[in-house]
TIMI-2910 file (N, C-alpha, C, CB; in pm, 1 decimal, decimal comma, always signed):
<rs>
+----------+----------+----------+----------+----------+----------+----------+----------+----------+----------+----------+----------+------+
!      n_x !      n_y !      n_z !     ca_x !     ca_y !     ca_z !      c_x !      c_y !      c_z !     cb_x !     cb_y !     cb_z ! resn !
+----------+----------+----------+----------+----------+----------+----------+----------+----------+----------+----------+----------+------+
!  +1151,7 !  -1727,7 !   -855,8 !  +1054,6 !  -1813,3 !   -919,9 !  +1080,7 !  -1811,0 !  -1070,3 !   +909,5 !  -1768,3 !   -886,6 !  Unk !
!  +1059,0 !  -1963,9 !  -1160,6 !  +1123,9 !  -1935,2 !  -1280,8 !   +948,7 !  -1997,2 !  -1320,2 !  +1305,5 !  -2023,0 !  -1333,5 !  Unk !
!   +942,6 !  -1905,4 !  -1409,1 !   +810,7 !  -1983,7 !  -1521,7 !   +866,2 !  -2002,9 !  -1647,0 !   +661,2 !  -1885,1 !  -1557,9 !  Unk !
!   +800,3 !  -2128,3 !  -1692,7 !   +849,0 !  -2183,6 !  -1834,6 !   +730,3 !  -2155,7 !  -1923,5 !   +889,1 !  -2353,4 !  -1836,8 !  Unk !
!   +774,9 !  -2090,0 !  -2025,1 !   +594,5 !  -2067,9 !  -2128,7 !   +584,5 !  -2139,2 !  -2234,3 !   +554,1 !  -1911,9 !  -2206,7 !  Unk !
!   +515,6 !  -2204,0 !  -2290,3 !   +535,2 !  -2268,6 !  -2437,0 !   +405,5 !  -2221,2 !  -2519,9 !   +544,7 !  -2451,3 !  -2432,1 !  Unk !
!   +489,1 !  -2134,4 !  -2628,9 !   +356,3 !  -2103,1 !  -2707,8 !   +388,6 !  -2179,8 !  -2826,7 !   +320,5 !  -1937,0 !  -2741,8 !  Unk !
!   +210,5 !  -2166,5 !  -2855,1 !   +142,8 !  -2277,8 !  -2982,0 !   +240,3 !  -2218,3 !  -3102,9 !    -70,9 !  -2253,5 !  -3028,5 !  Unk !
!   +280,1 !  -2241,8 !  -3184,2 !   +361,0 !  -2199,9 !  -3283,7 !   +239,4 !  -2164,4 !  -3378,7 !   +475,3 !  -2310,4 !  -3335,1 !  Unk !
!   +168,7 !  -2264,1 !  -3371,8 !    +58,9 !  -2292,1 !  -3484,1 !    -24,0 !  -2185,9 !  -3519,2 !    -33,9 !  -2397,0 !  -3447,4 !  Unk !
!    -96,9 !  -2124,6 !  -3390,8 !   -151,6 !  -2005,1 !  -3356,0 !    -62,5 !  -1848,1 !  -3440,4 !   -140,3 !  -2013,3 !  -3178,6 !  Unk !
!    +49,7 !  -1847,5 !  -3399,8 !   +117,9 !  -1777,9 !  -3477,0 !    +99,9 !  -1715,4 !  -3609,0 !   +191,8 !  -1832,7 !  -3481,6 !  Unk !
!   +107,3 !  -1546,6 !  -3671,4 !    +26,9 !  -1540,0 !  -3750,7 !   +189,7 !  -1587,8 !  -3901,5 !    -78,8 !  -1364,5 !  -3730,3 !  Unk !
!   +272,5 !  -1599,3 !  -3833,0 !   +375,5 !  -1636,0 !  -3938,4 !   +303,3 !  -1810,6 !  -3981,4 !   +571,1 !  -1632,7 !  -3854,8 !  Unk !
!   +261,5 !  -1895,9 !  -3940,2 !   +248,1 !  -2000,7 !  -3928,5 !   +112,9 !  -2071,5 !  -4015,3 !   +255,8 !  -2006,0 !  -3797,8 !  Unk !
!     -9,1 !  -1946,7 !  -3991,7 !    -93,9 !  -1943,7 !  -4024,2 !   -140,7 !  -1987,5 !  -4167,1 !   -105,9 !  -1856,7 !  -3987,7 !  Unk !
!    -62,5 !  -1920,1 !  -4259,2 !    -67,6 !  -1933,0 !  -4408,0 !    +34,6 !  -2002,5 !  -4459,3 !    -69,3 !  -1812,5 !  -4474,6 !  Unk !
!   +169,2 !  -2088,8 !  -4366,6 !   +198,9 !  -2174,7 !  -4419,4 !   +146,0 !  -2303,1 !  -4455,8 !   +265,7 !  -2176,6 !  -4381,1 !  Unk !
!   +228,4 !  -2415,3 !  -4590,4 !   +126,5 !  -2501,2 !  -4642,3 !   +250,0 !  -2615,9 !  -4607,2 !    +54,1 !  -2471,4 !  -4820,7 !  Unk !
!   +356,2 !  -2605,6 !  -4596,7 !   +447,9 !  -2694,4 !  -4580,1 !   +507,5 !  -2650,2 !  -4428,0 !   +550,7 !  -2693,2 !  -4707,4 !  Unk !
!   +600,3 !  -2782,7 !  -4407,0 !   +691,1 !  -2752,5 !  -4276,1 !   +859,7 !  -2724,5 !  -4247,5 !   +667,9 !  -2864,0 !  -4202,4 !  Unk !
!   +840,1 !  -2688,9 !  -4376,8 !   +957,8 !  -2674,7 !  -4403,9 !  +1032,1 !  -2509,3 !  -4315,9 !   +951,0 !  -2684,0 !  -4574,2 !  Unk !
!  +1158,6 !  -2488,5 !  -4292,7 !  +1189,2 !  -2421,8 !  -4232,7 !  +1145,8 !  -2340,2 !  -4100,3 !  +1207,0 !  -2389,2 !  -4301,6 !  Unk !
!  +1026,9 !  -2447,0 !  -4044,6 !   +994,4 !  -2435,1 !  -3932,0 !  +1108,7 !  -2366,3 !  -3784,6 !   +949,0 !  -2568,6 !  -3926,8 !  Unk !
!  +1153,8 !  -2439,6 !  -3780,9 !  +1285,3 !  -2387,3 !  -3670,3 !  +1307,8 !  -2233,7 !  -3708,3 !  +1458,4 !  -2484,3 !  -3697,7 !  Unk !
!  +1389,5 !  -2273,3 !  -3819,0 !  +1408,1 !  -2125,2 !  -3884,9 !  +1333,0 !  -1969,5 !  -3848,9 !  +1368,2 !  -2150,2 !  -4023,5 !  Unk !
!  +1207,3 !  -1996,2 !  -3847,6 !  +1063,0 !  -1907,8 !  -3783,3 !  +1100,4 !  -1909,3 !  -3665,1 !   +899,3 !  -1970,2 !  -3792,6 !  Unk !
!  +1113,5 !  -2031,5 !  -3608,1 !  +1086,2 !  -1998,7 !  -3428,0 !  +1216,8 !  -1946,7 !  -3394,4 !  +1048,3 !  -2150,5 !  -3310,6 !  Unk !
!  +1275,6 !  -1945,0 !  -3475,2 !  +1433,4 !  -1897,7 !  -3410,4 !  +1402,1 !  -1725,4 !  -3408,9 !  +1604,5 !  -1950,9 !  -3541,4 !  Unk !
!  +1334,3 !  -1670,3 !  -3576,9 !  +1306,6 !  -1534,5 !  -3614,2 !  +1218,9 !  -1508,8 !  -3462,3 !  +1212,5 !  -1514,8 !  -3782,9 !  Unk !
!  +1152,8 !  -1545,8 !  -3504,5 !  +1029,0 !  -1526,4 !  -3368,9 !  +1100,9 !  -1483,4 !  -3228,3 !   +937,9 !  -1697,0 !  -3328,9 !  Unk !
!  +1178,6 !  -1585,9 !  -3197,6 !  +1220,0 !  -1629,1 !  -3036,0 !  +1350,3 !  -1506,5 !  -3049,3 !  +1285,1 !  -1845,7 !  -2999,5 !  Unk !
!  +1393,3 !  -1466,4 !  -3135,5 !  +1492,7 !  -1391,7 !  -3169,3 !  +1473,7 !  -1167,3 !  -3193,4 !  +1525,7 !  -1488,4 !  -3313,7 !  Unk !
!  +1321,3 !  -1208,2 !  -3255,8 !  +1249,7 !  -1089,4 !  -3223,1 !  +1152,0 !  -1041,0 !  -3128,6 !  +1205,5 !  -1068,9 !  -3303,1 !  Unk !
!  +1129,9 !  -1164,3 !  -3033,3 !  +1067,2 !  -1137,6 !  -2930,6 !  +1106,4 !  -1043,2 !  -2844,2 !  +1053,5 !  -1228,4 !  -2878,4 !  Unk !
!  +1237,6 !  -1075,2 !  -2794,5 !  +1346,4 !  -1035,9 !  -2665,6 !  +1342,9 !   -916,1 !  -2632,0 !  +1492,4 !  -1054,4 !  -2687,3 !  Unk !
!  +1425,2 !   -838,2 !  -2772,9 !  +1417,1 !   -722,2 !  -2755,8 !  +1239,6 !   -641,8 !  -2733,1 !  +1501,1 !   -683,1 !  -2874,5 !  Unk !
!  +1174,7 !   -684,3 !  -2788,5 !  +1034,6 !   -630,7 !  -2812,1 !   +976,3 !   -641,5 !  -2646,8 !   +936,2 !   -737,2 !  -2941,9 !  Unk !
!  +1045,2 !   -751,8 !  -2552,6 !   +994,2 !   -768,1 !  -2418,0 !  +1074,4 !   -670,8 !  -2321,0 !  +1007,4 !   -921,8 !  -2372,7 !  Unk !
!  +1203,1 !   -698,3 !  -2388,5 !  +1276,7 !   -545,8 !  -2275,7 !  +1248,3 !   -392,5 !  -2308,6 !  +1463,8 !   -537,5 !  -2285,0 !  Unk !
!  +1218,1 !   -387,2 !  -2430,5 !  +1156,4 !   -233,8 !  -2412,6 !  +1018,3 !   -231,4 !  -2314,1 !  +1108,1 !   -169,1 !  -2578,2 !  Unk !
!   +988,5 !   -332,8 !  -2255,7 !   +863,6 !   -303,0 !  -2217,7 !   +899,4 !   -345,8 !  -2098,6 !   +743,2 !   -357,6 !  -2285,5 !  Unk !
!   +987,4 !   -405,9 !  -2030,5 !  +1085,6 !   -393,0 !  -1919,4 !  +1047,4 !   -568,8 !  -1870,3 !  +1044,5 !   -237,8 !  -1785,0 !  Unk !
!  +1015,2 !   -658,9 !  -1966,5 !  +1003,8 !   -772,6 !  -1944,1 !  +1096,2 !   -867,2 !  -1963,7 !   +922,0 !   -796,7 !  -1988,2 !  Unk !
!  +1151,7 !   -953,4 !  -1869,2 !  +1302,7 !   -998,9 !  -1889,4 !  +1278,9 !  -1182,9 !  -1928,3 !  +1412,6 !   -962,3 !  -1711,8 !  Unk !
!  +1352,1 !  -1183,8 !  -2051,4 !  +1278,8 !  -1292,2 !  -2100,0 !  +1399,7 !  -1378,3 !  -2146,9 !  +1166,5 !  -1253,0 !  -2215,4 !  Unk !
!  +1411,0 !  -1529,3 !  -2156,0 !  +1491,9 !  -1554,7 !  -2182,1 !  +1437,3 !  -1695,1 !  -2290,4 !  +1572,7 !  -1552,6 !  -2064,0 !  Unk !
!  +1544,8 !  -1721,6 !  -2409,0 !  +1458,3 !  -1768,2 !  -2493,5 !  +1496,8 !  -1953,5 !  -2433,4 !  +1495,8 !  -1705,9 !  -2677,8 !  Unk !
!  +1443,6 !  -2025,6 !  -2465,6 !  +1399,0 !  -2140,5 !  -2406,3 !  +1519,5 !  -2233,2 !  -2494,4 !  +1217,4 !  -2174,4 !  -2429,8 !  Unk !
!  +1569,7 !  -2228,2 !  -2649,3 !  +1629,8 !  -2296,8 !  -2695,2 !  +1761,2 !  -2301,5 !  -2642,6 !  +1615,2 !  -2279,6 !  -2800,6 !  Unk !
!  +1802,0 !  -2228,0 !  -2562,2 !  +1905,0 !  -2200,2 !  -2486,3 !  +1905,4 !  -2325,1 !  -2398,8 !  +1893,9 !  -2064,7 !  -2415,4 !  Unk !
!  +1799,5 !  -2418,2 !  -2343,8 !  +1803,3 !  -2501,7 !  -2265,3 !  +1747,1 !  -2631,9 !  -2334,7 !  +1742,4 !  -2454,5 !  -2152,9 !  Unk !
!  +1773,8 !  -2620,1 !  -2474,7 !  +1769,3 !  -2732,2 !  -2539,1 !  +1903,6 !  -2802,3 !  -2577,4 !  +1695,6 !  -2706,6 !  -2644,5 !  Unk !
!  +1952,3 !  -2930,8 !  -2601,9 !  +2089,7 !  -2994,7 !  -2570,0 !  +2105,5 !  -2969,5 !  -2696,5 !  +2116,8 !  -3148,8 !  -2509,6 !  Unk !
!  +2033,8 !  -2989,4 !  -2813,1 !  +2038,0 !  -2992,0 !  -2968,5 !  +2063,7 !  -2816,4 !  -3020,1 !  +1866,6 !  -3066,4 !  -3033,6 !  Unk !
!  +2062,2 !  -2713,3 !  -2870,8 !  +2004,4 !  -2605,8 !  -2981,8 !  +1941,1 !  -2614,5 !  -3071,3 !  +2067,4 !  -2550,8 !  -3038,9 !  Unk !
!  +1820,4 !  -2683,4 !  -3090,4 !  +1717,8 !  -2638,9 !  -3228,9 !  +1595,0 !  -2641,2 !  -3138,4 !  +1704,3 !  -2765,6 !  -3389,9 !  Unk !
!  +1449,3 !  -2553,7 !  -3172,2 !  +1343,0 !  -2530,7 !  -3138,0 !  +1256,7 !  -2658,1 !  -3169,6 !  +1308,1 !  -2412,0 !  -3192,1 !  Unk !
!  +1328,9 !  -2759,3 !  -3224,6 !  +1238,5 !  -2877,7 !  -3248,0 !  +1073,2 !  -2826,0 !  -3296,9 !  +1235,8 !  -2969,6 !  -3093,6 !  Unk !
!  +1038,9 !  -2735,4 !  -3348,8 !   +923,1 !  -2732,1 !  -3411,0 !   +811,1 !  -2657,9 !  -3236,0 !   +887,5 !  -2929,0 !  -3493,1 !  Unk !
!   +906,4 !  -2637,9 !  -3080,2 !   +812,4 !  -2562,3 !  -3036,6 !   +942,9 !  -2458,9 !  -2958,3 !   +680,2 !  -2651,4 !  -2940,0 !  Unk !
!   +834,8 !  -2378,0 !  -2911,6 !   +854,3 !  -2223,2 !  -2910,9 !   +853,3 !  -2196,1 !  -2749,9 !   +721,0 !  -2131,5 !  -3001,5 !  Unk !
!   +985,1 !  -2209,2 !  -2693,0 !   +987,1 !  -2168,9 !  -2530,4 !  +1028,8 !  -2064,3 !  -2479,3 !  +1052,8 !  -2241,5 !  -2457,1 !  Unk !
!   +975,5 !  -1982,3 !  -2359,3 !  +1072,0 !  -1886,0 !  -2323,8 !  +1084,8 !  -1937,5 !  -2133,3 !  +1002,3 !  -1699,0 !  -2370,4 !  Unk !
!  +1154,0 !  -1881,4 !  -2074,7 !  +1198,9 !  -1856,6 !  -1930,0 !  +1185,6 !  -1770,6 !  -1888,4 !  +1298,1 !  -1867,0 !  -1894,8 !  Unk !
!  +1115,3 !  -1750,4 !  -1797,6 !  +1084,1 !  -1609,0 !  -1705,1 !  +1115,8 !  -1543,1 !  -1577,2 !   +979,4 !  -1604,5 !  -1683,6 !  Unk !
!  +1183,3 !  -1485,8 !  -1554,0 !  +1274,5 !  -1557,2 !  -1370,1 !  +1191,3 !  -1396,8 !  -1312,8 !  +1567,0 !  -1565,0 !  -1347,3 !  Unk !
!  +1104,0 !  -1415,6 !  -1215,1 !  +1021,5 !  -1296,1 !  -1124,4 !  +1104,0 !  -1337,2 !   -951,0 !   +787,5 !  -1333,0 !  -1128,8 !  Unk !
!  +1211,5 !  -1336,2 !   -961,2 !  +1305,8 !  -1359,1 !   -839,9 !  +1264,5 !  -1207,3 !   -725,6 !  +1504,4 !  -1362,2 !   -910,6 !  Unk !
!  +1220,9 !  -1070,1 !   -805,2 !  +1248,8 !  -1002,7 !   -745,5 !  +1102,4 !   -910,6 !   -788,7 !  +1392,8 !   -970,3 !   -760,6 !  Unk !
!   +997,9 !   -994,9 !   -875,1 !   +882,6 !   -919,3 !   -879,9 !   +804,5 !   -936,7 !   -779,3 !   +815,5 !   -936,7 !   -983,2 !  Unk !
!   +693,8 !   -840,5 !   -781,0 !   +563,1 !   -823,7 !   -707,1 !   +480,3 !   -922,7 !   -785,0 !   +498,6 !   -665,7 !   -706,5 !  Unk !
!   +398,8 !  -1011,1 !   -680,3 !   +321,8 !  -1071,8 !   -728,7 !   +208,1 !  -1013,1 !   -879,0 !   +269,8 !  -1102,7 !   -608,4 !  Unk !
!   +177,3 !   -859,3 !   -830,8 !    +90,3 !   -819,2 !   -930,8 !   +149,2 !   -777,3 !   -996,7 !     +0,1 !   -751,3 !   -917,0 !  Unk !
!   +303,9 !   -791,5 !  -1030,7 !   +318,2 !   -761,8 !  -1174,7 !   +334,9 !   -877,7 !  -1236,7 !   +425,3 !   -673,3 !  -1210,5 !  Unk !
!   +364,4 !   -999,0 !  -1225,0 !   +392,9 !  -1103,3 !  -1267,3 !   +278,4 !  -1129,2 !  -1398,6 !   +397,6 !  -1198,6 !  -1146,4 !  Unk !
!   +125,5 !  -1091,9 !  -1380,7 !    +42,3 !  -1104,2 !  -1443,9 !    +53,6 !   -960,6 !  -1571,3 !    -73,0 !  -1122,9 !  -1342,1 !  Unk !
!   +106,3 !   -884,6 !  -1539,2 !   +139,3 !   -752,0 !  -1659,6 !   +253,7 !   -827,0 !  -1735,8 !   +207,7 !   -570,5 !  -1583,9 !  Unk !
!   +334,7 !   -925,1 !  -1681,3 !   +440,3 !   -899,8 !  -1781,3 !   +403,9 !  -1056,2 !  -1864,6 !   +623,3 !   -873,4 !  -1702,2 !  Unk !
!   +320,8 !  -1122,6 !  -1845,1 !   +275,6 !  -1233,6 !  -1960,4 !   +206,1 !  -1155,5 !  -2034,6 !   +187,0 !  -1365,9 !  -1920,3 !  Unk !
!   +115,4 !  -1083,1 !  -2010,7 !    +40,8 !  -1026,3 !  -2040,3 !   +135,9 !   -909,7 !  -2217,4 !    -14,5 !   -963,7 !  -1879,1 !  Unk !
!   +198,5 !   -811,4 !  -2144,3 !   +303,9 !   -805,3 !  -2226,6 !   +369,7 !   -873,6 !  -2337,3 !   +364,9 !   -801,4 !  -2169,3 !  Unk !
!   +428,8 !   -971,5 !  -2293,6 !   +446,6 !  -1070,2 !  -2381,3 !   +334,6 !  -1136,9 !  -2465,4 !   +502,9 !  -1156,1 !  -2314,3 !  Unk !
!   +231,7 !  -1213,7 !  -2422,4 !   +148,3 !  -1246,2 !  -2482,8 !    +87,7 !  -1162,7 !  -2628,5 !    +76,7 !  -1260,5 !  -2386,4 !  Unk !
!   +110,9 !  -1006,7 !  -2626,8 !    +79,0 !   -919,9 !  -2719,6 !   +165,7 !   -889,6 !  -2799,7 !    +38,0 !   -825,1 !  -2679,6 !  Unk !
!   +275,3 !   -956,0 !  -2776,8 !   +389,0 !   -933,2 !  -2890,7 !   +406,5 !  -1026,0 !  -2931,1 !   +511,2 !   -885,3 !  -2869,7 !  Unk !
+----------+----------+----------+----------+----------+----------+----------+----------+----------+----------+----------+----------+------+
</rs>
């Protein structure tokens, strides 16, 4: 089973106190780039979403891929969960 996640960029506390849009991508790349590791120490296998964009660029949103091929249903909900806090 593959889940696709798209988080609000906006929400984001990097995002928050910006006033322009400038180097937007740039962020989601930092972001989508410091996520990864921060999800496998916690044994969550994550894959970043721009990878399945034709342009490679984050176009201004923020995807990841989640493949639970071989989870338990009840963990499926720990490891958004996980993620969601990082």
């Amino acid at each position: 089973m593959l889940l696709w996640i798209k988080l609000d960029s906006k929400r984001h506390l990097r995002f928050q106190n910006q006033t322009s849009n400038e180097n937007v991508n740039n962020v989601l790349v930092e972001i989508e780039t410091n996520l990864l590791p921060l999800a496998l120490e916690n044994d969550v296998q994550v894959t970043e979403g721009s990878l399945f964009h034709c342009n490679k660029s984050p176009g201004g949103k923020l995807h990841f891929r989640m493949a639970f091929a071989a989870a338990l249903e009840e963990d499926l909900g720990e490891g958004v969960e996980i993620l969601r806090v990082h």
